[in-house]
N, C-alpha and C positions, 0 to 999 in steps of 0.2 A: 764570301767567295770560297774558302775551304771547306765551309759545309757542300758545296755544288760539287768537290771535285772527288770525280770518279772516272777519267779514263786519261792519262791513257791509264794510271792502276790509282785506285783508289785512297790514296794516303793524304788528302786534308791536309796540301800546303801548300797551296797554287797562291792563293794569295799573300800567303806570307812569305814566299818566295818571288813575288812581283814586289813585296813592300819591300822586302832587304835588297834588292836590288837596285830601287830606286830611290831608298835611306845610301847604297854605297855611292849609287853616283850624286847625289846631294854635295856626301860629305868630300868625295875628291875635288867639287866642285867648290865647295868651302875651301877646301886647303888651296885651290889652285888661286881663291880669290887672296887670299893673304900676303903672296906672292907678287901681285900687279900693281902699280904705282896708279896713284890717281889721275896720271896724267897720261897715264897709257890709251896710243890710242886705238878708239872703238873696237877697228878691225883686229888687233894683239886680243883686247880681251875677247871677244865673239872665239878667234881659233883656240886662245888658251884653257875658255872655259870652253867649249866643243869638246875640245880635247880629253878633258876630265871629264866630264861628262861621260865619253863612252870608256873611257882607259877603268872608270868607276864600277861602271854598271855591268863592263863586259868582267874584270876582278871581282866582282861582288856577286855576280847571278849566282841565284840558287835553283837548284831544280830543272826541267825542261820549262817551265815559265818565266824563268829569270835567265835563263838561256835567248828564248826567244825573244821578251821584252827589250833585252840589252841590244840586240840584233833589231828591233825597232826604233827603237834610240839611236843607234847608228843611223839610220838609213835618217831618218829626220832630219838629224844634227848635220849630215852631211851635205845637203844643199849648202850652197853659198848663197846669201842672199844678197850679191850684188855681183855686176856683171863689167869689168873692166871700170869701176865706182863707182857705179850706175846701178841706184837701189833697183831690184826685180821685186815686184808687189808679191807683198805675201800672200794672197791668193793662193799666187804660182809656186812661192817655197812652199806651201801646204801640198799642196798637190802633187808637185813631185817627190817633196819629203815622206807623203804615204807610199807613193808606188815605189818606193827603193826600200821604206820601211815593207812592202809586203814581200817585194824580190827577197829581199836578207834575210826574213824568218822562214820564210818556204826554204831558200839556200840552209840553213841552219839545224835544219832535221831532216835526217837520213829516210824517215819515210812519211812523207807530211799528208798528213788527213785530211780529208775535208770534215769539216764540222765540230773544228777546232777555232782557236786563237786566229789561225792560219786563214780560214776562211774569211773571218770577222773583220781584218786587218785588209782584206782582197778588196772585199765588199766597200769599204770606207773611202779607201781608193781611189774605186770603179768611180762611186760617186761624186770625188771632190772630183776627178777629172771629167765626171761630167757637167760641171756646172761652166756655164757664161766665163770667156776669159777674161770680163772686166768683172767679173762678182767680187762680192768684199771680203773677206778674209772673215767675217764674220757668215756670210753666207757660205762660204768653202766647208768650215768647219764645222758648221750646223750639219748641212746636207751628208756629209762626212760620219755624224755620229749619231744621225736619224737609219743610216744606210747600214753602219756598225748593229744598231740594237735592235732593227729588223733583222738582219743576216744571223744576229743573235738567238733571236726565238725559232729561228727555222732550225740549230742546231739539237736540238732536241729531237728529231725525226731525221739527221744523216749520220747519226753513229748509235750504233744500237745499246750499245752503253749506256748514253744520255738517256735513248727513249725509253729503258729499262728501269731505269733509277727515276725518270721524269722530270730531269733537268736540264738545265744548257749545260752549255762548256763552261767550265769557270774560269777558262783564261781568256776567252771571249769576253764573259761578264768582265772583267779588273780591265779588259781596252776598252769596252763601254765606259766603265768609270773614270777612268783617264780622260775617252773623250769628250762625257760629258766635262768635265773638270775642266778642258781644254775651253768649249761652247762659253762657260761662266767668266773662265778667265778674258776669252777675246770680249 
């Protein structure tokens, strides 16, 4: 991933600047587990670890990638996945956890590109929200990171950077990896 990165200037740390940002929200998210009782319940640990989670990643980003990564973590994390106790199938936490993850990182840079991170994260989106409202959370997030890594090859022809050097974005690529990562885990 930092061999790919050349725009917006070319310094070969997109992806190491995605991994220390989400090695810092890990480790808040370690210290925050230390902290909670066994018997705490569900819902204490879901907002406590949330909570670090982004207090982690938004303290830890490096970079404009670790900037907007953390800013997609937020927008995730902040669905609630239940509605007055009343679990909401995760399908629907995926689906609107993308579209506030793509609102946040677009909000998060002062001039957002297309044929960036920014578009890749748009496109994944588009897709879970278009899937079937009873799809599985397994099919949300497939469709999601099929829609990511097409939207990905196309970056190569909307910033002429990329098409000069003849690469994608590489903060595009590191939310491919994530979501494949995501597809394995579900």
């Amino acid at each position: 991933i930092d061999a790919l990165n050349v725009f917006p200037v070319p310094d070969g740390d997109t992806g190491t600047n995605m991994y220390l940002t989400i090695e810092a929200a890990e480790m808040a998210m370690a210290e925050a587990d230390t902290q909670l009782s066994v018997d705490s319940p569900e819902a204490e640990k879901m907002r406590v670890m949330s909570t670090a989670l982004v207090q982690g990643a938004m303290l830890g980003a490096r970079g404009n990638s670790g900037v907007i990564l953390s800013q997609i973590m937020r927008g995730m994390v902040g669905v609630r996945p239940e509605d007055e106790g009343k679990p909401i199938p995760a399908g629907q936490v995926i689906r609107v956890g993308l579209q506030r993850a793509s609102d946040m990182a677009y909000a998060s840079v002062g001039s957002p590109k297309e044929g960036t991170i920014l578009t890749v994260v748009r496109r994944a989106a588009e897709a879970a929200a278009a899937t079937p409202s009873d799809a599985s959370l397994a099919d949300v997030v497939t469709a999601a990171a099929d829609a990511a890594d097409v939207a990905l090859s196309q970056t190569t022809e909307q910033l002429e950077a990329l098409r000069l050097a003849g690469v994608v974005d590489s903060g595009g690529r590191g939310f491919v990896v994530i979501m494949s990562a995501l597809v394995e885990v579900v």
